[in-house]
TORTI-545697 format. One record per residue (C-alpha): chain; residue number from 1; x, y, z. Coordinates in Angstrom, 2 decimals, decimal comma, padded with zeros to 5 digits, always signed. Layout:
<zagus>
 mol seq      c1      c2      c3
   A NUM       X       Y       Z
...
</zagus>
This chain:
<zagus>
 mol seq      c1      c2      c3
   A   1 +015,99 +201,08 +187,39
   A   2 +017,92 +203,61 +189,63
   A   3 +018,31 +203,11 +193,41
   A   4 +017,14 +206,44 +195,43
   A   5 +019,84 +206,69 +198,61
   A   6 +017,45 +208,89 +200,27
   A   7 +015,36 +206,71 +202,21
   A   8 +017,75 +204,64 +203,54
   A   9 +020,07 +208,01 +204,77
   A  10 +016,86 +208,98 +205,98
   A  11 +016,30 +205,91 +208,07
   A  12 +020,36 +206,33 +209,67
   A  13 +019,79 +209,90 +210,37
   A  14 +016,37 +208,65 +211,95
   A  15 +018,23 +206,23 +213,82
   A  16 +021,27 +208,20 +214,96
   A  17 +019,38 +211,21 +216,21
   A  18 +017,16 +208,45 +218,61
   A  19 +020,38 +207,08 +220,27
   A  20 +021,08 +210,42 +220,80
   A  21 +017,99 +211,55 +222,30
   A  22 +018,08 +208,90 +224,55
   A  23 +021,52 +210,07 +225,46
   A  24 +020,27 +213,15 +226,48
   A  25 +017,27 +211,87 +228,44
   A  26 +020,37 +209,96 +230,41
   A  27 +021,49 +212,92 +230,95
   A  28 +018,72 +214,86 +231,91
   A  29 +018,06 +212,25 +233,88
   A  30 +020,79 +212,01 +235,98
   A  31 +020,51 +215,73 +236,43
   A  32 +016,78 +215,90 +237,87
   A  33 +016,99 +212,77 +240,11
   A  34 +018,71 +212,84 +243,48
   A  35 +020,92 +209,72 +244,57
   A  36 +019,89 +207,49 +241,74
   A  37 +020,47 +203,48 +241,26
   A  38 +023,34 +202,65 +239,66
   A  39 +022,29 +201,46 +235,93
   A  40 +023,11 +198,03 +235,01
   A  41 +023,82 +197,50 +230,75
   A  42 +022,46 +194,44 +229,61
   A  43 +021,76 +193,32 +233,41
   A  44 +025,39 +192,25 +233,54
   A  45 +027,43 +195,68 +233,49
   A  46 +027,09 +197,95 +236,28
   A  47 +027,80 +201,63 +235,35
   A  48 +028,03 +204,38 +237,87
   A  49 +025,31 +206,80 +238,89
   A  50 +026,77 +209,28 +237,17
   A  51 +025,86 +211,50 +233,98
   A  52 +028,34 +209,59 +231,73
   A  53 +026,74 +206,32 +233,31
   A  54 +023,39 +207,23 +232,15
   A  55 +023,94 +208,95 +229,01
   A  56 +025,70 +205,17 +228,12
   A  57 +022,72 +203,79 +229,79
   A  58 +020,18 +205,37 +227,47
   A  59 +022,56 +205,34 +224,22
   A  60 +023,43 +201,75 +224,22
   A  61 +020,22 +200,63 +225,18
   A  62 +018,10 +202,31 +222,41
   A  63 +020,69 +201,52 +220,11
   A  64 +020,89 +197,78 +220,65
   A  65 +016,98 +197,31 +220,51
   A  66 +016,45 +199,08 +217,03
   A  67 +020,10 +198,55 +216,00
   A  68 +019,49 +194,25 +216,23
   A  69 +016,25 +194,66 +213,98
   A  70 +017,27 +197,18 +212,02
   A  71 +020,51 +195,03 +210,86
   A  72 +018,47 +192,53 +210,14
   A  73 +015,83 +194,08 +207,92
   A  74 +019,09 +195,60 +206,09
   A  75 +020,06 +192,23 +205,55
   A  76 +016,62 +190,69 +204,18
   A  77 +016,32 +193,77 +202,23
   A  78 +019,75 +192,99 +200,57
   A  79 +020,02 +188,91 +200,16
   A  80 +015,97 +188,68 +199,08
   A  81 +016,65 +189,15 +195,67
   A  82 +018,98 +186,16 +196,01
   A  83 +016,62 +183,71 +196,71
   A  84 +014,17 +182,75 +193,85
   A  85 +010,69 +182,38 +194,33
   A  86 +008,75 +178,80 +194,90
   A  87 +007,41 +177,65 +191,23
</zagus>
């Protein structure tokens, strides 16, 4: 049976234009409030209160929480046909 790419491009392009989108409501962000807290990444990294600060801010973040599932449904999708069903 043949493989359709489609869906999964679909799903990266999905994907790629939300970390973006979050990039630019960093930005926008940063723009429309006055004397804003610096971000912190991952509550460990302090970036400044700048625009690049919260365009990384809002990028990284979205990124990381559907990047981490997404990887792993790409991997259960892929190594599920490896393991043979329970008799």
């Amino acid at each position: 049976m043949a493989r359709s790419h489609r869906g999964p491009r679909f799903v990266v392009f999905l994907y790629a234009g939300l970390v973006t989108f979050a990039g630019v409501i960093g930005l926008l962000f940063s723009v429309v409030v006055t004397d804003p807290q610096p971000p912190r990444l991952l509550f460990l990294v302090s970036l400044p209160p700048t625009a690049f600060g919260f365009v990384v801010y809002g990028a990284v973040s979205v990124g990381l929480v559907l990047g981490v599932p997404l990887a792993g449904v790409v991997y259960v999708s892929r190594h599920v046909d490896a393991v043979e069903a329970p008799e």
